[in-house]
N, C-alpha and C positions, 0 to 999 in steps of 0.2 A: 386886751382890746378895750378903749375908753367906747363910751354907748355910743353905739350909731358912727363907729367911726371908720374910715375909710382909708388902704390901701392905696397908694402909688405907684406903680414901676415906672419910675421918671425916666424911659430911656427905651428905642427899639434897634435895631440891627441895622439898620441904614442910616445913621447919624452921621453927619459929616466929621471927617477928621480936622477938626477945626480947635480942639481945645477948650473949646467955649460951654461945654453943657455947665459945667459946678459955676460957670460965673449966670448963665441962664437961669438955673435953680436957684439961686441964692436972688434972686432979682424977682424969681417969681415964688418965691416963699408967703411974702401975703394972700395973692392971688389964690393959693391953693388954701391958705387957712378963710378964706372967706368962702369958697366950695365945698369947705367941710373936709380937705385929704387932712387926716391928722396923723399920717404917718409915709414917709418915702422910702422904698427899695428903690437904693441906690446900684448903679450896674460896678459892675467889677471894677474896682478903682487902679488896678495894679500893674507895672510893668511886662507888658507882655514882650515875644518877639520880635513886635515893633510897633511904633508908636499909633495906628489904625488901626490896632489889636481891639475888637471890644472887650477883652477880659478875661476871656476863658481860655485859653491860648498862658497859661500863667505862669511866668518866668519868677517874681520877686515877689512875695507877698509883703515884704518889708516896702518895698520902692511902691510909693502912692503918688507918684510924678514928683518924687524930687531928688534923686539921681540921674547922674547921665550915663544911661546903661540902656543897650539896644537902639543906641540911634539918635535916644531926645532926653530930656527931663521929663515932661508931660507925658500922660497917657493923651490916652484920646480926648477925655474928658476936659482936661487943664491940669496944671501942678498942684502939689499938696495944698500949696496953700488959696488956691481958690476952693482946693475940698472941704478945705477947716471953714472957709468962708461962707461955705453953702450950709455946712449944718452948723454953723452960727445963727444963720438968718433963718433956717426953720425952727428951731430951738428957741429962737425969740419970739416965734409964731406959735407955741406949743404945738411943734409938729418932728413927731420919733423917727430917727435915721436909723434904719436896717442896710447895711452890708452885705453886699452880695459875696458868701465865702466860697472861694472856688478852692475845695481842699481835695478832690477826685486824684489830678495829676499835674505834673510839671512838665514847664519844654523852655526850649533854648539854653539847654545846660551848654557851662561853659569850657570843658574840654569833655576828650574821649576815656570811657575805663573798658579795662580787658574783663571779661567772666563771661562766664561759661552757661547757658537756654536752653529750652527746648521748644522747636516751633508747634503752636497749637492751632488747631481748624477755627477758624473764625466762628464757623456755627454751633459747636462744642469744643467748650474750651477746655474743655478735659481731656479729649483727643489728641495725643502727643503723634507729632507727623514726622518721626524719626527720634535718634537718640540726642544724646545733647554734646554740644559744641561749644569751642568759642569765640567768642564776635568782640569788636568794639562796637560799643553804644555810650549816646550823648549823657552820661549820667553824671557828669563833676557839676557842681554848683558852686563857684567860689566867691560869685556877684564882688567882681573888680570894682566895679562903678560906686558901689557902693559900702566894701572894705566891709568892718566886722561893726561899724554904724547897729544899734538894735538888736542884732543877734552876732555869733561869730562861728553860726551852724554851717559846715557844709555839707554838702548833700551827696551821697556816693551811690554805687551803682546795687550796693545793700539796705540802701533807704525803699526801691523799689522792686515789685514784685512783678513787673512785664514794661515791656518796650517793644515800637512798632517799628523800627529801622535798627538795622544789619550794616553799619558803616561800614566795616570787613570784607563785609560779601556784596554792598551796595542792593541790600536787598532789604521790602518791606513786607511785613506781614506779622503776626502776636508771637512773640517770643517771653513766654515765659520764664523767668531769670531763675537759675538756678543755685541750692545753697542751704547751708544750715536753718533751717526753719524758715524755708522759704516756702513759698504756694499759694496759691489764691485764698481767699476768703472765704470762709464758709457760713457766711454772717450778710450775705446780698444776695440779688434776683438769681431767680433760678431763670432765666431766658438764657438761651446760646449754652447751658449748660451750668454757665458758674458766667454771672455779668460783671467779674471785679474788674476785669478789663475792658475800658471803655476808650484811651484813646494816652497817646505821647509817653511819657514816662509817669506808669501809674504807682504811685504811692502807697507802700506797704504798711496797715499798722498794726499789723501785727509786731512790727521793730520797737522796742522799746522808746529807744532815743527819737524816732519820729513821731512817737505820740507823744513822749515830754516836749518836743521843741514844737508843733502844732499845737498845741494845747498854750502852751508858753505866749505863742502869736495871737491867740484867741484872748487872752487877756489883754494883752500887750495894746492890739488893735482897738479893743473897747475902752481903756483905759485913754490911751494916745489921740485917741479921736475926739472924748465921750459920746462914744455910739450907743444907741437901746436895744441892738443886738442883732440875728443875721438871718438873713435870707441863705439855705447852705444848697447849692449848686447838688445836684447830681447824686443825690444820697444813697438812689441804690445802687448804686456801686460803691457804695463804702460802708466798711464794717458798721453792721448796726451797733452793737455795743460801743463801739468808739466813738460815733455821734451824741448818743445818751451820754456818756463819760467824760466828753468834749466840754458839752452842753453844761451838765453839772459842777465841774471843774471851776468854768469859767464862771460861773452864777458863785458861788460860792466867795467870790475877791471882791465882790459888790452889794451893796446894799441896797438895791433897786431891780427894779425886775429890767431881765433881760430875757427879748424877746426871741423867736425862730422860727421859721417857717422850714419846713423840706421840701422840692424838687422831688418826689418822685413821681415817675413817667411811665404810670399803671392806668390804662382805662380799668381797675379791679377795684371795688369796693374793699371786696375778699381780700385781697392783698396789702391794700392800704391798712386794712384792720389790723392786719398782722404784723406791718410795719409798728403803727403806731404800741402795738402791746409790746412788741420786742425792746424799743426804742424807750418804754415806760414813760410814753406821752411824754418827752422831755419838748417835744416843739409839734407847732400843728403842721397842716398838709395843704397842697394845693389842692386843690377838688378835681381832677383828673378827668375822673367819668361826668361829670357836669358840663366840661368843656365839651365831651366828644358827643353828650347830648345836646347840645346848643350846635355843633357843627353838622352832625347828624341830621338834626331838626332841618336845617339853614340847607342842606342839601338838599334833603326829601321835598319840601315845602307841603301841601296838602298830602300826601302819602305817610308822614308821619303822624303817629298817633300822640297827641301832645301830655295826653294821661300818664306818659310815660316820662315826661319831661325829665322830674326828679331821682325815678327809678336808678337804683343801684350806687345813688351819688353817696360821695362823703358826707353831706352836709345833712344828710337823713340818717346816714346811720352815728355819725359822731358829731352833731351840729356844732360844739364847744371846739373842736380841732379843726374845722374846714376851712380855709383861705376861697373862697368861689372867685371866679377868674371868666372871663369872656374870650379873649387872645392874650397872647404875651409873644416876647420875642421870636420865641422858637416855633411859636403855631404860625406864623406869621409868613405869606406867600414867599417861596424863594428858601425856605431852613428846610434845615433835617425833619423837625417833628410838623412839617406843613398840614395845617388843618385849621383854616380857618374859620370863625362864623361869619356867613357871607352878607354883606351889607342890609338885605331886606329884613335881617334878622336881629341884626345887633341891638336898635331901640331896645327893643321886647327881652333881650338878652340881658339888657345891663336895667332894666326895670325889674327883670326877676331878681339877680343878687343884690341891686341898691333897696328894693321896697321890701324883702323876706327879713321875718325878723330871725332869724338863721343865719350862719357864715359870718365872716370875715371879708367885704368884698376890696378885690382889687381894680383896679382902674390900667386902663395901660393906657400909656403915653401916647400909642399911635393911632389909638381910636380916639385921642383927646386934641393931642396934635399937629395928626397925618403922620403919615410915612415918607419915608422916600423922597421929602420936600415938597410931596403936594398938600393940598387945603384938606383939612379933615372936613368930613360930610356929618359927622355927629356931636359934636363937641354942641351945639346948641338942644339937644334934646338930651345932650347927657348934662348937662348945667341944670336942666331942669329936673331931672330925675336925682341931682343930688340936691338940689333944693330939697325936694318930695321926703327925702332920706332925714333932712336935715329940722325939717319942721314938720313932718306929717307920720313919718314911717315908726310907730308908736304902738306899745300896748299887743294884745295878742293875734295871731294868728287864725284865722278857717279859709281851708284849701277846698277850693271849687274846682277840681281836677274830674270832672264828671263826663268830659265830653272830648272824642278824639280832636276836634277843629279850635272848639275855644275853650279855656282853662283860664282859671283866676286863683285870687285869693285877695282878701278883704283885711285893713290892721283894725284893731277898735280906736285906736287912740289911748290916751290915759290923760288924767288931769293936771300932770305935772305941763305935759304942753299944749295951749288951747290953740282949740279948732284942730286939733291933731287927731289920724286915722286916713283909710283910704280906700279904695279899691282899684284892684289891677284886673286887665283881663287881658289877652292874648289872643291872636287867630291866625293860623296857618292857613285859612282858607276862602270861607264867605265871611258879608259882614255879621255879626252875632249877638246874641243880647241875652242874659243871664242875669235872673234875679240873684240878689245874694243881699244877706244880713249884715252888715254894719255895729250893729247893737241899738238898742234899745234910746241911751244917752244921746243917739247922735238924731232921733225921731223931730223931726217938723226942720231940717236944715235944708239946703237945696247947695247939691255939690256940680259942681263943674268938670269939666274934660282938662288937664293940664297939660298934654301935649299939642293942644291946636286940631285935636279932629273933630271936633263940634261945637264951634265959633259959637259963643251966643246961648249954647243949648244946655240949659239946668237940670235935673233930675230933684224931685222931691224925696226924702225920706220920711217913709209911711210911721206912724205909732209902733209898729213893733221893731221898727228899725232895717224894714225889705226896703229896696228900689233896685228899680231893673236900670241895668245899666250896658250899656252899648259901647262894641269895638268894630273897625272896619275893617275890612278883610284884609289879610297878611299884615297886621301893626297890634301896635298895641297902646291899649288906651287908662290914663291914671284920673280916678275919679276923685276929687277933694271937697271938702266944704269952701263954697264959695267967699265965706268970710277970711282975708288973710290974719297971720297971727299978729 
């Protein structure tokens, strides 16, 4: 991560199927290199089901919308070559494209194979609910549409370790596939028993030939694109050793760093820790338990104890691996992992990841560009709070975490950016006011309010570098030296 630099997920779940995002993005590549994004997760570029697929749903990880397979050329996003075009036009912005790799499972195979499962209890998937049988299941992969073009892999019903449809018996439910060194992982979440299976036809890697032909794409893609590496879908359901190996594999045919984030979806510090030691820190993490305190918080309103804010997050106990995040797709009203932080909260939300000199932050799209096709309500106090990031968010950290209602923390600044430092404060409650030190260098300045809650109104900085400084109840308020840079 280049200093101070920031996160994208250019994309949420209600995007129209219009084709037009990669020509969007590539239009609005300056736009974001002047707000400071100096890097895009981009959403799943790849052939799904069908063309309204957002990506996860992943039929062809070869087809990037430029075969005609499952109904169009285009994904939802546009054809290849509006994708080439979008990370041209960031790339000219110095601004790094991450991939969203969806390597969990497959769907929409394109005929039926016979073998032989056994059905497992959704809640423990180690629970076998009878003997084993056999079924047809959608396991051929021959991708017509797109002939032996990049790869001339196909995919059989021994590439995969469970499937959720019984063509045979027109029945759904986890069938774990049975076979010579077949069986789930023993290298993912322990939830439900054994979490390898998570959904369509899940991907074995423990098979030889699908870790050389995944591994194969993993280059292929970064090469074929020139991408800076991947955002990887779903991780704990996938052999942790095979992502580390993944990971390495591909860095290794490059001589530039290649970056990665992982998706895993632990509110557990404890667990992330242990992700990442397994994993041998090959990619960092999203901040998990951060989110579910910002949604927590954003519920509770005055009943939460805001001391607690950063407790248990990634970004405390492995600050160099945390991606901090506010919402993302799947938090996002209407998904599976629905939790969102609710609007009286978000300011203060995306003040704590943009001003902490801590984390990796992400920005989501729908907090920048709305949702759903309505006006976003924050994109004007989030411009300014990456302003704050971009000219002010400097030098070190002291956390004013002393009080369950209002909480802060204060940057010093440093000399390399003038007029650079800050203070933040927070309140879940009444309005508040909190002396806190700045440093020393920053004595006889008079700082201002940057988000608009004290029009007019200065604070002096004392000789030893105290001033009290004031937030309204339920916001949150960014204190700057009134000189700009």
């Amino acid at each position: 991560m280049m200093k101070n630099g920031v996160m994208m997920q250019y994309f949420e779940w209600y995007l129209p199927n219009d084709g037009n995002l990669w020509k969007k993005l590539a239009q609005d590549a300056e736009h974001l290199a002047q707000i400071g994004v100096t890097a895009v997760w981009a959403p799943p570029a790849y052939k799904t089901t069908e063309a309204g697929g957002v990506g996860y749903s992943t039929y062809d990880l070869y087809d990037l919308g430029e075969f005609d397979q499952k109904g169009s050329v285009r994904t939802k996003y546009g054809t290849r070559a509006d994708f080439e075009g979008a990370i041209r036009a960031l790339h000219d912005q110095n601004i790094k494209v991450y991939l969203d790799a969806v390597l969990n499972h497959k769907t929409g195979a394109d005929e039926k194979e016979t073998f032989y499962v056994k059905r497992v209890s959704a809640e423990n998937r180690y629970e076998e609910l009878g003997d084993a049988y056999e079924i047809e299941g959608w396991t051929h992969f021959t991708f017509p549409g797109r002939g032996k073009k990049y790869s001339n892999f196909e995919w059989h019903w021994y590439h995969f370790s469970g499937i959720d449809y019984d063509a045979r018996h027109n029945e759904r439910g986890i069938f774990r596939i049975e076979g010579e060194g077949k069986g789930w992982s023993n290298e993912v979440d322990r939830e439900n028993g054994n979490y390898d299976y998570l959904m369509f036809a899940n991907v074995d890697y423990k098979h030889p030939e699908v870790v050389q032909e995944v591994t194969r794409w993993g280059e292929w893609v970064i090469r074929e694109f020139n991408l800076d590496g991947f955002r990887m879908d779903a991780v704990k359901h996938i052999s942790r050793s095979f992502v580390a190996n993944f990971l390495r594999s591909v860095r290794k045919n490059f001589q530039r760093e290649i970056y990665a984030v992982g998706e895993c979806w632990k509110n557990d510090d404890g667990e992330l820790s242990f992700f990442l030691d397994e994993t041998e820190e090959q990619l960092d993490l999203f901040d998990v338990p951060l989110h579910f305190n910002l949604h927590k918080a954003s519920q509770e309103g005055a009943e939460f104890d805001l001391r607690t804010l950063l407790q248990g997050t990634l970004v405390q106990t492995h600050p160099t691996l945390a991606v901090t995040f506010v919402d993302n797709h799947d938090s996002q009203a209407g998904q599976s992992l629905e939790s969102p932080v609710a609007d009286w909260l978000k300011p203060a939300a995306y003040a704590l990841i943009l001003l902490q000199k801590e984390g990796y932050p992400c920005l989501f799209y729908g907090d920048y560009y709305g949702m759903r096709g309505e006006e976003p309500i924050h994109r004007g106090v989030i411009d300014t709070l990456l302003k704050a990031r971009r000219e002010r968010a400097y030098g070190e950290q002291w956390d004013y975490f002393d009080d369950p209602h209002v909480v802060g923390f204060v940057r010093s600044g440093d000399e390399s950016h003038p007029y650079s430092g800050l203070a933040l404060l927070i309140s879940n409650k009444d309005d508040g006011e909190k002396i806190m030190n700045v440093g020393k260098l920053h004595a006889g300045e008079r700082w201002i309010e940057a988000t608009g809650c004290y029009p007019g109104e200065e604070v002096a900085i004392d000789p030893e570098g105290n001033a009290a400084f004031r937030v309204p109840a339920g916001k949150a308020a960014v204190w700057l030296n009134a000189v700009s840079p």
